[in-house]
N, C-alpha and C positions, 0 to 999 in steps of 0.2 A: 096513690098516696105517696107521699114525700116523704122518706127515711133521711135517717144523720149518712147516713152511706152515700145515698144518692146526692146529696148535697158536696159531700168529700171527692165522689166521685168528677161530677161536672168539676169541680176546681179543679180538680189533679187534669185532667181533660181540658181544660182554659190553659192551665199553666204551661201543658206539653211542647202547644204548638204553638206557631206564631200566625196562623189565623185563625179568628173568630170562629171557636165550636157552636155548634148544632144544641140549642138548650130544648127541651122538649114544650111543645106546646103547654101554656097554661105556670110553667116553672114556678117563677115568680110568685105569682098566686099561690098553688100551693106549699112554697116553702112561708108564703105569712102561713097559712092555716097551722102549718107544722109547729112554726113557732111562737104561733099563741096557745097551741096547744098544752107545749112543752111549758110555758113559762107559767100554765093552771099548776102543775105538779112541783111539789116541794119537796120531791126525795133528794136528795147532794147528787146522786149520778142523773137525775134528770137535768137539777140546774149546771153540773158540769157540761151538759150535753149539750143546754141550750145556749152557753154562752163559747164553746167551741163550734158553734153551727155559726152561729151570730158571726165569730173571727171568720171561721172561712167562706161565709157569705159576703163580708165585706172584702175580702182580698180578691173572690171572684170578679166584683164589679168592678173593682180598680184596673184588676192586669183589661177587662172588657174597654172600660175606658181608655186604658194606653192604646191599645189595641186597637179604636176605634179614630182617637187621636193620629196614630201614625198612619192608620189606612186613609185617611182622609189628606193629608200632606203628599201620601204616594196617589191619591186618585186628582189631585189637583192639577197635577204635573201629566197627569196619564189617559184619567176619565174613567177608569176601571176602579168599580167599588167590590167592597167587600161580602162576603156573602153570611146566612145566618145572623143578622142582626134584627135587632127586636124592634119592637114599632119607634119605641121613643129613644133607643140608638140611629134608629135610622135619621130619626128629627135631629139627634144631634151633632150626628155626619155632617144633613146637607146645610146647617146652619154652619157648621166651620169651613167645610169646603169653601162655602159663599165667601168666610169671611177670608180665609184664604186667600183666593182670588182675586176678591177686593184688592188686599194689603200689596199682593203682587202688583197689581195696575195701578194703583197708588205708587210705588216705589220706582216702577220704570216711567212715571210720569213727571217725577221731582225734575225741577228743573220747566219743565213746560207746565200748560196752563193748565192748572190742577182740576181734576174730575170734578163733577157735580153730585152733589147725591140726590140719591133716588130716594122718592116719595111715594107711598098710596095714598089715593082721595079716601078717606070713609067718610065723606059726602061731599056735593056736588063745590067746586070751588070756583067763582068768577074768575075773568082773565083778571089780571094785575102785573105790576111792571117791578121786576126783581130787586137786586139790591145791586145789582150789574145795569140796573136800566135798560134792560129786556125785557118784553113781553113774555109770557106766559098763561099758559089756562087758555080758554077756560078749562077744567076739569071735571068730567062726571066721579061719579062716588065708583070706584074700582080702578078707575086710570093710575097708571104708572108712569113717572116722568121726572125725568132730574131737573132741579130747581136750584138754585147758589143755597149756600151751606145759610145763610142766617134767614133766608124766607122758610129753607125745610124745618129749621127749629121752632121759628115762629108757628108754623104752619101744627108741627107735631105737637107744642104746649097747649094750643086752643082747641085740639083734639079733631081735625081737620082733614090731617094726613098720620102717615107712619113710616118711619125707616124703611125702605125696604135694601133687599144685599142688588147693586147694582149690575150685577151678572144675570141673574134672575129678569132682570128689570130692560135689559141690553136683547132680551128676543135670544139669550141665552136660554139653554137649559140644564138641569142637572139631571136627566133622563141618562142611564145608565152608571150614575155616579155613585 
């Protein structure tokens, strides 16, 4: 069970270091139970309680988020990710790293002939002839392939294909990232 302590606690412990602390299994979860527990009770030291939890719940996530921002700038450059992160920090990681990347390859490319973006099939796509007047496809529903920028739009509005991060797409991987 999740006390106002243990919640002070994890914060003061996030705040200390400059890498991502160790939150105990389930965390999250139980600090909602905590705080709809607290928010039943209508004594003044209860709601003082629950909206001092609520503050430092919220500055927990934030420094996590800095935290998860900057680790992902230093693993771009490096490949070394960070450790103790939750399911859906890690989701948020490898989607910045990607865009990271991206924006990298994109920048040392200005000037020469600008990248292609990457597409997923979410179903099967006949071959068709781009907007560069190149062939392309055909495509099964999972294939991954860069297409000129106005066929991937066309392609992702009629529900076709989807973005995907071109690193990922390039037989890259973000496996240790």
């Amino acid at each position: 069970m999740i006390t106002y302590e243990a919640i002070r606690k994890a914060h003061a412990e996030e705040k200390a270091g400059n890498r991502l602390s160790r939150l105990p299994d389930g965390f999250f979860f139980e600090v909602a139970e905590y705080l709809e527990k607290k928010a039943k009770l209508s004594e003044k030291e209860e709601k003082w309680e629950l909206d001092s939890a609520k503050n430092t719940l919220q500055d927990l996530t934030e420094i996590r988020e800095r935290k998860v921002l900057n680790a992902a700038l230093f693993s771009s450059r490096t490949g070394v990710a960070p450790e103790n992160m939750l399911p859906v920090e890690r989701d948020f990681f490898d989607k910045i790293v990607c865009t990271i990347n991206d924006f990298r390859k994109a920048r040392e490319s200005m000037g020469q002939e600008s990248a292609l973006p990457v597409i997923e099939a979410l179903q099967d796509i006949p071959e068709f002839v781009g907007a560069d007047m190149k062939g392309y496809g055909p495509f099964s529903k999972g294939d991954v392939a860069p297409v000129p920028e106005e066929n991937a739009r066309l392609l992702v509005e009629a529900g076709s294909a989807a973005m995907k991060c071109a690193e990922k797409a390039a037989g890259g991987t973000n496996e240790g990232i």
